[in-house]
N, C-alpha and C positions, 0 to 999 in steps of 0.2 A: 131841707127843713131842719130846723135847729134843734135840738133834743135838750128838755129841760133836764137842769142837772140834775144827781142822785142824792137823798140824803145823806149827809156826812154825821157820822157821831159828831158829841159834843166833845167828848176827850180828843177825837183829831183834830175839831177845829181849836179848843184850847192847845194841844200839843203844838199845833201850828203857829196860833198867833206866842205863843211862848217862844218859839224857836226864831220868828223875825223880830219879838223884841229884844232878844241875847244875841243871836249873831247877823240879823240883816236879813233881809229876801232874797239879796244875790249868795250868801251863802247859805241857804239854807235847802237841802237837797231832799229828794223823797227819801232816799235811802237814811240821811238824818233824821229824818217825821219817822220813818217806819220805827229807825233804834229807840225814838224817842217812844212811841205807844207798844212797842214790843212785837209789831209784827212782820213780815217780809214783806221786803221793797214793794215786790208784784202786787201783796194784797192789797195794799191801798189804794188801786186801779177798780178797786171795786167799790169805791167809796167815794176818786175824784178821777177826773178825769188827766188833773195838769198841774202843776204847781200854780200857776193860774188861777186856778179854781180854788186852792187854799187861800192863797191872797185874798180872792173875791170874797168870800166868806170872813174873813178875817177881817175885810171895812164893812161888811152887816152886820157882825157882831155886836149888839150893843155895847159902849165903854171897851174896844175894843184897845189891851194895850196901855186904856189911858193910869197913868199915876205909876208907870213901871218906866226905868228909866234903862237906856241900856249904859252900859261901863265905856268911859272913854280912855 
């Protein structure tokens, strides 16, 4: 049986979709999320389950991203 996911703050899922609009999804690591909101890597396992899970959040966001552009 699948287990619905956890709430996530809003500053993780903002810290998240900030991080895939500046460096990309493939490099954007928990250990980056964690530097980014200030907390250790681990905790954030209390919040998502996967980087997966920030992604997923990050396309429900409403205007998730849009009018931010990343640097070429």
């Amino acid at each position: 049986m699948l287990e619905a996911a956890r709430p996530c703050p809003s500053s993780l899922t903002q810290a998240a979709t900030e991080l895939m609009v500046e460096i990309g999804y493939t490099a954007m690591t928990m250990r980056k999320l964690a530097l980014r909101v200030g907390i250790l890597p681990g905790s954030l396992y209390h919040h998502v389950d996967c980087k997966q899970d920030c992604a997923a959040r990050h396309h429900r966001t409403p205007q998730a991203g849009l009018g931010k552009r990343r640097p070429t």
